[in-house]
C-alpha positions in Angstrom: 0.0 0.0 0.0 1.2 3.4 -0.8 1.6 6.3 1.9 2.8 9.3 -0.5 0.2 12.4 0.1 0.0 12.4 3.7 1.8 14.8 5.8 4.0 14.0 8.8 3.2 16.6 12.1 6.8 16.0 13.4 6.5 18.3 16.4 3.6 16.4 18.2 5.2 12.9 17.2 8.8 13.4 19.1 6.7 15.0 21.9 4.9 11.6 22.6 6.7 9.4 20.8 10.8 7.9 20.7 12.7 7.5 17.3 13.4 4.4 17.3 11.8 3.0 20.7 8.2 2.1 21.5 5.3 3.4 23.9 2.0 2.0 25.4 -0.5 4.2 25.2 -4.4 4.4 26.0 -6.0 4.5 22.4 -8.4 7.4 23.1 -10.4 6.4 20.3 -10.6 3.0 20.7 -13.6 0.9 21.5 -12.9 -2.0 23.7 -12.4 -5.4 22.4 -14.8 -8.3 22.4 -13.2 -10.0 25.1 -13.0 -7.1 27.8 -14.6 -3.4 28.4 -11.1 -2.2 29.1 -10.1 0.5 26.2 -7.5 -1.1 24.2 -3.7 -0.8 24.4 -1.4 0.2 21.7 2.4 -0.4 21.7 3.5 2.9 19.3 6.5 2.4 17.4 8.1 4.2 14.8 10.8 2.8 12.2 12.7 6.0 12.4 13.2 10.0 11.1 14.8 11.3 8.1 14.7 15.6 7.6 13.5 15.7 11.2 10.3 13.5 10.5 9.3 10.8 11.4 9.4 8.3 8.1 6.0 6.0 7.4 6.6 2.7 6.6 6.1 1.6 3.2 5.4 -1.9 3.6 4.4 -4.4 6.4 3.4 -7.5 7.9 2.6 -9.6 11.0 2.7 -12.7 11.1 4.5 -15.2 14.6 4.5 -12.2 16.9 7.4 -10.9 14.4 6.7 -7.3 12.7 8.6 -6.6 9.2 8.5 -3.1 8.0 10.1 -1.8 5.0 11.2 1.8 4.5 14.2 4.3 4.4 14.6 5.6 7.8 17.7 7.3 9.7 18.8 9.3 6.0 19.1 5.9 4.1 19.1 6.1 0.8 17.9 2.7 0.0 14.8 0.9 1.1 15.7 -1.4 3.8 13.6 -4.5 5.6 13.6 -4.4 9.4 12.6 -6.7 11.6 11.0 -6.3 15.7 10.4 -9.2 17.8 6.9 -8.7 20.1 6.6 -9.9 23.3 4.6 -13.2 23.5 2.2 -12.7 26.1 0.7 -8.9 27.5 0.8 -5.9 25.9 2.9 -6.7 22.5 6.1 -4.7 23.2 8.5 -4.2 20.9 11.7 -5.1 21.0 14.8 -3.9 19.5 14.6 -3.1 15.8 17.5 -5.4 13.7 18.1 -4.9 10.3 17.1 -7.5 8.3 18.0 -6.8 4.9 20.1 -3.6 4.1 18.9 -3.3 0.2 15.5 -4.2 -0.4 14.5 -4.3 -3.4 10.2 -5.3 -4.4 9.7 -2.5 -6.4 7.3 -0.6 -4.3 6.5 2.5 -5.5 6.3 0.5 -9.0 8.1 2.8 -11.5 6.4 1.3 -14.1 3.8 3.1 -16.9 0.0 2.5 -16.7 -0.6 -0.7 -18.8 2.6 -2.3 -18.0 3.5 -5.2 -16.0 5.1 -3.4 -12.7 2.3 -1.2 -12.8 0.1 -4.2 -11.8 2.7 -5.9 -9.6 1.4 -6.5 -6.4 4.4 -5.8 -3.7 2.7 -7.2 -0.4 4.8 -8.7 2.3 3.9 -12.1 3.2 4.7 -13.4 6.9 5.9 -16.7 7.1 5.2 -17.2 10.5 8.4 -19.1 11.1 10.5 -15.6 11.1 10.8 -15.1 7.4 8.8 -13.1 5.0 7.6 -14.0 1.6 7.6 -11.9 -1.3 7.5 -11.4 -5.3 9.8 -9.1 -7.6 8.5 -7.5 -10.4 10.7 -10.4 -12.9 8.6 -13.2 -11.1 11.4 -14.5 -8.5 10.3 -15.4 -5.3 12.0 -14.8 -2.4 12.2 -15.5 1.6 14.7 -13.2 4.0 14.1 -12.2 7.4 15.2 -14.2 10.8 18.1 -16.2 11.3 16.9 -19.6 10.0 18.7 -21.4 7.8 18.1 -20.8 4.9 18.4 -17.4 5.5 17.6 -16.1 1.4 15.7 -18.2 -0.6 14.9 -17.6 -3.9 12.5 -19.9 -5.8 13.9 -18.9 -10.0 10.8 -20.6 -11.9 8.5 -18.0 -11.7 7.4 -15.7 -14.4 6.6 -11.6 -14.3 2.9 -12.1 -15.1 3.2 -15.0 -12.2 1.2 -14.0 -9.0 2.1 -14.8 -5.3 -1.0 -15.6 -3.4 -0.7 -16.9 0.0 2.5 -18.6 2.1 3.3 -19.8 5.3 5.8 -21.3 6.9 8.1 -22.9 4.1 5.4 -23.1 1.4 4.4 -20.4 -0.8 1.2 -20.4 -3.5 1.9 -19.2 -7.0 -0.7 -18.6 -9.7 0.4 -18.4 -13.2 -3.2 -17.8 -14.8 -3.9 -21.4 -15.0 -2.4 -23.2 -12.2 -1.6 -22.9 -8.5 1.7 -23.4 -8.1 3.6 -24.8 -4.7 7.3 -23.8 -4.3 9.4 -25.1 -1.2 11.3 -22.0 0.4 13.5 -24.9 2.2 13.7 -27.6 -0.8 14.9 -27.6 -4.2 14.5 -24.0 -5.6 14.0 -25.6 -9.0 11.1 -27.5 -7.5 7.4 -26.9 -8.3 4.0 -28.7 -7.5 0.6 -28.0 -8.8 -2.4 -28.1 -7.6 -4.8 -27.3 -9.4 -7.5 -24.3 -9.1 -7.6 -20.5 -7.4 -7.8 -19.1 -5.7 -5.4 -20.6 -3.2 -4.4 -20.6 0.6 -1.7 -22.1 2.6 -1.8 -23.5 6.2 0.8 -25.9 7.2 1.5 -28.7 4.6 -1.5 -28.0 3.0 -3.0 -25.8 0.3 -6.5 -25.1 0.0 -8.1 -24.4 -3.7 -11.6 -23.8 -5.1 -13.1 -27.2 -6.2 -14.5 -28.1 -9.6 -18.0 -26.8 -8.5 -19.5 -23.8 -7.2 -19.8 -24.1 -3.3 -16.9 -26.5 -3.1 -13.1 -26.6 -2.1 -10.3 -29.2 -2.3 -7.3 -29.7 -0.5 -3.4 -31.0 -1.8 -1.5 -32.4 0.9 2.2 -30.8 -0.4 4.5 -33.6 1.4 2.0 -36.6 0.0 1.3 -34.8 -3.2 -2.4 -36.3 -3.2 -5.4 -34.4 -3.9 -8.6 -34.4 -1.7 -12.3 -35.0 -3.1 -14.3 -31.6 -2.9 -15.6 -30.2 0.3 -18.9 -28.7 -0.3 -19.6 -25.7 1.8 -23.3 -25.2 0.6 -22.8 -21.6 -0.5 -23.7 -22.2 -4.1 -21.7 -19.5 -5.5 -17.8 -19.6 -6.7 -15.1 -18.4 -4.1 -12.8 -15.6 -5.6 -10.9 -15.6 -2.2 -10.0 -18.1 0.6 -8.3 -17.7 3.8 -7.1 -20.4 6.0 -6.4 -20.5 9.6 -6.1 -23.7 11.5 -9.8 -24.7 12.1 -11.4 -22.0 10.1 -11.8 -21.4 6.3 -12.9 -18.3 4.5 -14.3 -17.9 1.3 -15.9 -15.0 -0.4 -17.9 -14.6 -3.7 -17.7 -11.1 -4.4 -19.8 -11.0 -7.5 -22.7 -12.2 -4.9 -21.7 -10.1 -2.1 -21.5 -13.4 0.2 -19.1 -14.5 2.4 -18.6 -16.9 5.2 -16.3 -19.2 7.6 -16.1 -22.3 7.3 -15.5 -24.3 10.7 -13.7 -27.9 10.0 -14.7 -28.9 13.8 -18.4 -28.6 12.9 -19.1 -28.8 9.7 -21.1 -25.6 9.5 -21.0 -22.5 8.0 -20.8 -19.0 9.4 -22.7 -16.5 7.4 -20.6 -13.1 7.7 -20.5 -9.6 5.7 -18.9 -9.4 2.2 -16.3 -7.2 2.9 -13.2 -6.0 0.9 -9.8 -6.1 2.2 -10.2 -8.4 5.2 -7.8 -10.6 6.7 -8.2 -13.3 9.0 -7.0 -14.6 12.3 -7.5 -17.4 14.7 -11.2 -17.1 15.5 -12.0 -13.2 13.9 -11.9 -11.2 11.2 -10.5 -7.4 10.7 -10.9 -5.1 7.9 -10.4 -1.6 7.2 -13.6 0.7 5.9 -11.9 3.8 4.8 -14.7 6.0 4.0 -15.4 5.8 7.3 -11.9 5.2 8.8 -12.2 2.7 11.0 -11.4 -1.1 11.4 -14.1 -3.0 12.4 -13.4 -6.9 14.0 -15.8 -9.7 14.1 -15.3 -13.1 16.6 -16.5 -15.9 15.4 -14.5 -18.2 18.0 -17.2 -19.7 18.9 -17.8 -21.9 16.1 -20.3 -23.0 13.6 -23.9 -22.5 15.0 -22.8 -19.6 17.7 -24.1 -15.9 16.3 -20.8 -14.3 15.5 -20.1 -10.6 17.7 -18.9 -7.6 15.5 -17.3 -4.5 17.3 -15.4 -1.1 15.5 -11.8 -2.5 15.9 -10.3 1.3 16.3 -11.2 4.5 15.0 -9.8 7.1 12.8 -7.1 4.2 11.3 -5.3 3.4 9.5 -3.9 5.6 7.5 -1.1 3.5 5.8 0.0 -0.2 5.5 -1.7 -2.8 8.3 -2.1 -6.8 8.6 -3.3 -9.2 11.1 -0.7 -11.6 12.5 -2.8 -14.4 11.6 -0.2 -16.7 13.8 -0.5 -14.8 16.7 -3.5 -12.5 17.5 -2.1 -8.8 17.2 -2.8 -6.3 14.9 -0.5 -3.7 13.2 -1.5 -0.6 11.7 -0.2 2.7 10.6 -1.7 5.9 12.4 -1.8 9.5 9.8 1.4 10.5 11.9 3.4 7.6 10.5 3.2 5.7 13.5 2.8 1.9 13.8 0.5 0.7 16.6 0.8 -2.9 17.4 -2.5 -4.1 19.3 -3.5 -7.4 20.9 -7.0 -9.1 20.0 -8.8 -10.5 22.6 -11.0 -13.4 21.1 -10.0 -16.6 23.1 -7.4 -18.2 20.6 -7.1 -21.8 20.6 -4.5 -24.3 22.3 -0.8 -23.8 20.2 -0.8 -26.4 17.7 2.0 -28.1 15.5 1.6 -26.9 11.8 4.6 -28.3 10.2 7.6 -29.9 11.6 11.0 -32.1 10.3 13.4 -33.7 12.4 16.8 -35.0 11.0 17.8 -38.4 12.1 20.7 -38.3 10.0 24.3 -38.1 9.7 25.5 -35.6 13.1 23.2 -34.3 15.8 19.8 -34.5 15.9 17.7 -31.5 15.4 13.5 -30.8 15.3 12.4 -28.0 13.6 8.4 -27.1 14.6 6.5 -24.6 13.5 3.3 -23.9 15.4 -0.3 -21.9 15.0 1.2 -18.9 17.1 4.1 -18.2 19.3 5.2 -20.4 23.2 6.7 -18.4 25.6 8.9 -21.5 26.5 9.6 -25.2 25.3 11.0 -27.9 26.7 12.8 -31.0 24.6 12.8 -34.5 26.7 14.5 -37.0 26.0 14.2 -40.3 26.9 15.2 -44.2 26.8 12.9 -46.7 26.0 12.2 -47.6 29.6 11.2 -44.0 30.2 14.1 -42.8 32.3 14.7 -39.1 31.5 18.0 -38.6 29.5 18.3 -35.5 28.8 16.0 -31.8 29.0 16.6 -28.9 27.2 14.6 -25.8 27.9 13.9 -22.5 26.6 12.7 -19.3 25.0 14.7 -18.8 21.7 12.4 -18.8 18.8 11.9 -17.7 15.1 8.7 -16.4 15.3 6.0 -18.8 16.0 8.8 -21.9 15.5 11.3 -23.7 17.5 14.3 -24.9 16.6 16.6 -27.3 19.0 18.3 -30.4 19.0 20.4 -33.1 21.4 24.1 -33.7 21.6 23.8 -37.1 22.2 24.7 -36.8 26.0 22.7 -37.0 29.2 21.7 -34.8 32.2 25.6 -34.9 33.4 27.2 -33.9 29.9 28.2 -37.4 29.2 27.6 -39.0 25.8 24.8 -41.1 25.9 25.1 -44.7 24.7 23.8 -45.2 21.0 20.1 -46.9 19.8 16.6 -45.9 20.1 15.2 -42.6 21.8 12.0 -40.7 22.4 11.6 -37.0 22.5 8.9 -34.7 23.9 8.2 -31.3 22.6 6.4 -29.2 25.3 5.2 -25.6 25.0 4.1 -22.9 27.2 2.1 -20.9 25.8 2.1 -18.0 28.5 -1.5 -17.9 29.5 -1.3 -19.5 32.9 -2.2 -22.6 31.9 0.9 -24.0 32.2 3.2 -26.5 30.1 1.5 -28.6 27.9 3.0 -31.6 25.7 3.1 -31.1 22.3 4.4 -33.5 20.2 6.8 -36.6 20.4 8.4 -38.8 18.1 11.4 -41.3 17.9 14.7 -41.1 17.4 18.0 -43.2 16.8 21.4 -42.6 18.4 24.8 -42.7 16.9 28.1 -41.7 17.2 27.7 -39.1 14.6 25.1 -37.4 16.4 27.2 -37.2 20.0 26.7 -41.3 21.0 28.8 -43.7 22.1 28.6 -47.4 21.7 26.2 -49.6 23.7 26.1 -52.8 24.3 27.3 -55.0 21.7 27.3 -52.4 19.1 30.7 -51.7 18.4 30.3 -49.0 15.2 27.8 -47.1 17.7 24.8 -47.3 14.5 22.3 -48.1 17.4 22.1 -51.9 16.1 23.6 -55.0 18.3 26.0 -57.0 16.2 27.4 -60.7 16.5 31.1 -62.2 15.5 31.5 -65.6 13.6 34.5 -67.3 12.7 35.4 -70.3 10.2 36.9 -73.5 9.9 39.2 -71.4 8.0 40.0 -68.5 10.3 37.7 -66.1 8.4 36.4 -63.6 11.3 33.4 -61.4 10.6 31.4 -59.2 12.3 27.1 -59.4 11.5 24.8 -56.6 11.6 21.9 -58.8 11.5 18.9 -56.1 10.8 20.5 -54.6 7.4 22.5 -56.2 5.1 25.6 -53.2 4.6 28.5 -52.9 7.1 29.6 -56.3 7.9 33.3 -56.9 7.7 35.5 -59.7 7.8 39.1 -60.5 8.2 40.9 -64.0 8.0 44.6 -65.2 9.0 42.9 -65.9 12.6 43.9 -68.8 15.1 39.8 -70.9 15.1 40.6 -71.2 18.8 40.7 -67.5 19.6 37.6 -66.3 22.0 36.2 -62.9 20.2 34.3 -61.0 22.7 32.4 -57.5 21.7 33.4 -55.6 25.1 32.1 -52.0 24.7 34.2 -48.8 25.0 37.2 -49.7 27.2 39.5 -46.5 25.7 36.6 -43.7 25.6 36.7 -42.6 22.3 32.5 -43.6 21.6 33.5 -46.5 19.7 32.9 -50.8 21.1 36.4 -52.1 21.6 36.7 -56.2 20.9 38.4 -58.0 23.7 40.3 -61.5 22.6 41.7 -64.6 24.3 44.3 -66.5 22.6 44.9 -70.0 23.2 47.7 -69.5 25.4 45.1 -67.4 27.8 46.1 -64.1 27.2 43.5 -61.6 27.0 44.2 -58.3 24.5 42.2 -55.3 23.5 41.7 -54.3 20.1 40.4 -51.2 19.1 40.0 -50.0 15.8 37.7 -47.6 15.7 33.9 -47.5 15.0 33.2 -49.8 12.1 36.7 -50.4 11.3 37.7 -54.5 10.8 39.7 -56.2 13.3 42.6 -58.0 11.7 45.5 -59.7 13.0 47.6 -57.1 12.5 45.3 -54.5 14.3 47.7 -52.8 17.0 46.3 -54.2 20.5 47.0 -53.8 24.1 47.3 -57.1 26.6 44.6 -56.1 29.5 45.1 -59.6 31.1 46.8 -63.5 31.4 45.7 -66.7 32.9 42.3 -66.7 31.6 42.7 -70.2 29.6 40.7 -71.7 32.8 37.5 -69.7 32.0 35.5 -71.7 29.9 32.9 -68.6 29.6 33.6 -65.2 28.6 30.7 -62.7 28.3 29.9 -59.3 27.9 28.5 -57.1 30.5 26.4 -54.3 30.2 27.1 -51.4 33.0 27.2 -52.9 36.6 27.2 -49.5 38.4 24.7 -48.4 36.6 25.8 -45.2 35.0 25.8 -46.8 31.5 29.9 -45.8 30.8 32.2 -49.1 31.8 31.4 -52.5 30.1 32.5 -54.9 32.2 32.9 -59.0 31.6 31.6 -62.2 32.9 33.5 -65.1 33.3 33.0 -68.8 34.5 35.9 -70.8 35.7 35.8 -74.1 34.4 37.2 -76.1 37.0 35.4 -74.5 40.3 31.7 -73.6 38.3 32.2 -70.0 39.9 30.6 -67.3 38.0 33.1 -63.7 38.2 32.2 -60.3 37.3 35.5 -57.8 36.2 34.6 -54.3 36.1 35.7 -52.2 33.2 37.8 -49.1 33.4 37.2 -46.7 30.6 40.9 -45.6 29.7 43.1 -47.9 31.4 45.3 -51.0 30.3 43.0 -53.8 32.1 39.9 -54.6 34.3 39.5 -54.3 37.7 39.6 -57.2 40.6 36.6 -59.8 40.2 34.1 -60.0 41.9 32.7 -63.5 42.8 29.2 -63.8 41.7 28.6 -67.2 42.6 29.3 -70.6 42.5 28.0 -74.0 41.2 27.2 -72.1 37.6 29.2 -75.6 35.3 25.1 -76.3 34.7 24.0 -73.4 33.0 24.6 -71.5 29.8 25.6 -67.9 30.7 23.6 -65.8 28.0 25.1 -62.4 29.3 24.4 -59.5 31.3 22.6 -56.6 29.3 20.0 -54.1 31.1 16.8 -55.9 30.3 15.0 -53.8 33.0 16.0 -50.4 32.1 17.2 -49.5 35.5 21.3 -49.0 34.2 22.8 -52.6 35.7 23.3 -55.4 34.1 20.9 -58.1 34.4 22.4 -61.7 34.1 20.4 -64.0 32.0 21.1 -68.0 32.1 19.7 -71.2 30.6 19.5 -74.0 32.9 20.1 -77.9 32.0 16.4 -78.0 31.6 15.8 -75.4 29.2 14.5 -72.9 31.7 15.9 -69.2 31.1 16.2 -67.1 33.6 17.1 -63.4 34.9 18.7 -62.1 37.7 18.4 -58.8 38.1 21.8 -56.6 38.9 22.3 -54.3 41.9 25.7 -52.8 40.9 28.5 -54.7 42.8 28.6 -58.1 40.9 25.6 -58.7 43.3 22.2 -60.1 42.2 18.5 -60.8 42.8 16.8 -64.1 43.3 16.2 -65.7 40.0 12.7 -64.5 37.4 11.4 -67.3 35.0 11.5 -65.7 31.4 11.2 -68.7 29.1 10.2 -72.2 29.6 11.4 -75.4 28.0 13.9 -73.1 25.3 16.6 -73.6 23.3 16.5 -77.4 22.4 18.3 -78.0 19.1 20.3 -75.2 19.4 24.0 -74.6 19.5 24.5 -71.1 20.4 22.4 -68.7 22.0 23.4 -65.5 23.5 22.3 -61.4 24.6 23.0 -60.0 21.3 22.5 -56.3 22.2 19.4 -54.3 20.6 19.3 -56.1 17.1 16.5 -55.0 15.9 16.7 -51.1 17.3 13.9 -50.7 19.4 15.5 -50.1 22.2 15.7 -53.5 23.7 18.2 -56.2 24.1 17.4 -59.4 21.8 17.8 -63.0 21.8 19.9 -64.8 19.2 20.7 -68.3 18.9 21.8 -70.7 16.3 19.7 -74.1 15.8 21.7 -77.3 14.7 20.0 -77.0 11.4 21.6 -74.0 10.3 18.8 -71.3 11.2 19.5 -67.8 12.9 16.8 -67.4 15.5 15.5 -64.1 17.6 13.6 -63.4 20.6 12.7 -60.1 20.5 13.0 -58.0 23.8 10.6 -56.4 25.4 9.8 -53.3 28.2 9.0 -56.1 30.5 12.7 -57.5 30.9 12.0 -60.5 28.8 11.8 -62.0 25.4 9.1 -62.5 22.7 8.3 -65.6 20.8 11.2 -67.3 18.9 11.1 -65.8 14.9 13.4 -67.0 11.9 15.8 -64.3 10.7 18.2 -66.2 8.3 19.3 -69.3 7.4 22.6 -71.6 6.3 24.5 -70.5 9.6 25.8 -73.9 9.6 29.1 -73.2 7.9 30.5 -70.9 10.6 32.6 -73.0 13.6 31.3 -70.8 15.9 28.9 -67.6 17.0 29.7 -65.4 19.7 
């Protein structure tokens, strides 16, 4: 909107009013909103002076309790975009005004002649929402600046001079060529472009919404899916030249019928309102601006479908230049005759903060979420936890880009420690400041590695959040198995067949498993090669023990002090039946003194000692002559509980069996064993400290000499 014409009273602006800071002041013209008799507050700001005067703004918009204002304040002689943050809850102070973009260029005032394109360009500012604005140059590139988010410019090169943009938010932006609605990506491929057909069009979210094939009616495309909906049939009759979308409500208009209306998607109904020009829409209400009359009238319709609607004069005597409705939020900024912007909260009862769009890498280095939401939270808090439900980590705080967060975990826990790699969940939760306290948001899952801050867990010496197994051949081939995907195994050969392969966990502290070997002379040596690196013969090693020919079982341990950070190892002495515990100690040579579990163990098969209970010891699970397994729970110590029944009458026909570590990456340690036949068989963990029923997961097993 253009502000030439008007004329700026300096002297009773910098009486009232700071440069460049902001005041709240009692609209004496105002009428009091729907939801109070109070007169209205106004936060006045102004973007600056130039001669002495104050300098109007040329451009605006709203949108995530973020105000972008264009202009050439402070003697600039180029148009620049600035940028205030507004306080989330209260009045909507202003904060500091930051430069956003030092040479902005829309072409607004269009130099262009009557007739010609530019003439016709339309230079509006479209808020985002997530901190960004959206907007069009006269050649048909579409752009995104504004905020710190990454990407901070975007520009979207398929678009045409006689192209028109029609509605964005958050990273999507509507395009309409003359025969098609066009949806660019501001954080995709630039080169990218979907259609969906119809106009006129309106983005909320991941969704666009689009007037249906018949009058009355409206369809959806669902951007990410790229799917089409059937038509919605609002029972108007007449064909929509505009729609606005706002969470829960629609709004359509038919101008040439002089009808309009809202749309509620939680009833069903319609809400029959005036045909007005010029009105934008909010979370529950309406504003536009009659200028013959000058005033801005606002209409609630919160209420819903079937609820009579309440319509109330906004303000009086404004606006006089360039306004919007922060249809993320629930303020309103106008532009007074002075050149003054007044920022003003709404009062209609705005829903609960919702989840819009949102992306979360799992990928290659930390893990970050990315969420933007229906209007700004005053606070957030990101909880992370293991499958159990112990709390691993929480991150809170304030920083947003408008009405989004963005944050992300490490990898390490409560005490700054790296955490140990596999399956997660997080918990968004959001305060939206209206004393009604924190509320959870959304959750998801999430995967742990050592590229995003983890270190290995048990059995899983490449920290990738899978439990592996070693096998070995008659012909001294060693190999390590990541049995839920087929990519990463590697072998080695050269090996003595009577060398005991053990995966003991990180014993040097550098996030990756470590594999622990006894030689046939009963030496024990380390071997760390790094995450996902083979073990050869030649690997450099480090001796971290002798005598241990007597043990007839060697196992690994998870965590018996229950911080999750030193595997430790299980042993059996063959000729005594005792059962020995040796604590691991991250960054020395060796393991600590044993610990005497118990004796009379010659009987049983020692599975291992994993954490099937959650509770960060490791819990010692044994097969008995009779095909019993059982589990004793750990205490820290090398001491145990009395004995719990997991599975009855198990592992006949079978040759190995063993705690392989979380194999299939749900959190939970898993059962492998290898039947006499050749099959590879799982029992699938479980929250309850046990094991599932007994699946298939390969076959022809039977050429390796041994599994461990």
């Amino acid at each position: 909107m253009k502000n030439s014409g008007h004329r700026i009273r300096s002297a009773l602006v910098a009486a009232t009013v700071l440069a460049l800071g902001a005041s709240v002041v009692s609209a004496g013209n105002a009428v009091a909103g729907p939801g109070g008799a109070r007169a209205a507050e106004d936060v006045v700001i102004t973007l600056g002076t130039r001669d002495g005067a104050v300098v109007p703004p040329e451009g605006l918009t709203l949108s995530g309790g973020r105000l972008h204002v264009t202009g050439r304040p402070d003697d600039a002689g180029r148009r620049s975009l600035y940028e205030y943050d507004l306080a989330v809850t209260g009045v909507p102070t202003a904060g500091p005004r930051r430069l956003a973009v030092d040479d902005f260029w829309n072409a607004y005032p269009c130099p262009g002649e009557p007739g010609s394109s530019c003439s016709e360009f339309d230079a509006r500012l479209w808020g985002l929402g997530d901190g960004r604005i959206a907007y069009q140059d006269p050649s048909g590139v579409h752009r995104s600046v504004g905020g710190t988010r990454a990407p901070k410019q975007r520009d979207l090169q398929w678009g045409h001079d006689e192209d028109r943009l029609t509605s964005a938010a958050g990273r999507y932006i509507a395009v309409y060529d003359g025969f098609h609605t066009r949806v660019g990506d501001l954080d995709g491929d630039p080169e990218a472009q979907y259609i969906a057909e119809g106009r006129p069009a309106s983005v909320w979210g991941t969704t666009v919404w689009v007037r249906g094939e018949r009058p009355g009616t409206v369809k959806s495309f669902e951007i990410k899916s790229r799917t089409e909906s059937a038509d919605l049939d609002l029972g108007t009759g007449c064909t929509a030249e505009e729609l606005q979308v706002v969470g829960r409500w629609l709004y359509w208009r038919c101008p040439s019928v002089a009808r309009a209306g809202v749309w509620d998607f939680a009833t069903g109904r319609n809400i029959a309102v005036p045909s007005q020009d010029g009105v934008r829409m909010g979370d529950g209400f309406l504003v536009w601006h009659e200028p013959a009359v000058s005033r801005m009238e606002l209409l609630d319709f919160h209420r819903g479908g079937g609820f009579p609607y309440v319509e109330k004069t906004f303000v009086s005597g404004v606006p006089a230049g360039p306004w919007d409705v922060d249809r993320f939020g629930g303020h309103v900024a106008f532009t007074d005759t002075d050149g003054r912007i007044h920022l003003r909260s709404v009062t209609v009862p705005r829903r609960p903060v919702a989840v819009t769009d949102s992306s979360v890498d799992n990928g290659w280095g930390p893990w970050e979420g990315d969420w933007r939401l229906s209007r700004p939270a005053a606070s957030w808090t990101l909880t992370v936890k293991d499958p159990y439900g112990n709390l691993v980590k929480e991150i809170r705080g304030r920083t947003r880009e408008g009405a989004s967060v963005q944050t992300g975990w490490d990898g390490s826990d409560a005490d700054g420690v790296p955490a140990a790699s596999g399956a997660y969940t997080w918990t968004l939760g959001v305060d939206s400041g209206d004393g009604t306290g924190e509320r959870e948001l959304t959750s998801g899952a999430l995967t742990l590695t050592r590229e995003g801050g983890g270190r290995s867990a048990f059995r899983d010496t490449d920290a990738d959040g899978y439990g592996e197994m070693f096998s070995m051949t008659s012909a001294g081939k060693l190999a390590l198995h990541h049995l839920s995907r087929d990519n990463g195994s590697w072998t080695s050969t050269g090996w003595d067949t009577r060398t005991r392969f053990v995966s003991a966990g990180d014993l040097t502290g550098d996030g990756c498993g470590d594999v622990v070997a006894r030689t046939p002379d009963g030496d024990l040596w380390r071997y760390a090669p790094g995450c996902g690196s083979p073990v050869t013969p030649t690997t450099p090693r480090t001796l971290v023990g002798a005598g241990w020919a007597g043990f007839d079982v060697i196992v690994p341990a998870a965590d018996d002090d229950g911080q999750f950070r030193t595997p430790d190892l299980i042993a059996r002495q063959a000729s005594t039946g005792r059962l020995y515990l040796y604590p691991g100690h991250v960054g020395v040579t060796g393991y600590g003194r044993p610990v005497l579990i118990g004796s009379g163990w010659n009987g049983c098969t020692i599975l291992g000692a994993a954490d099937l209970t959650g509770d960060g010891f490791g819990d010692l699970v044994a097969r008995d002559s009779g095909g019993e397994v059982w589990r004793y729970d750990g205490l820290g110590g090398g001491r145990f509980l009395p004995r719990k029944l997991l599975l009855s009458d198990w592992g006949a026909g079978r040759r190995e069996m063993f705690v392989a570590g979380d194999v299939t990456r749900d959190g939970y340690p898993d059962l492998v064993s290898r039947h006499a036949d050749g099959r590879l068989l799982l029992n699938k963990g479980n929250a309850a400290g046990s094991f599932g029923a007994t699946v298939r997961i390969g076959t022809g097993w039977g050429a390796y000499t041994r599994l461990y």
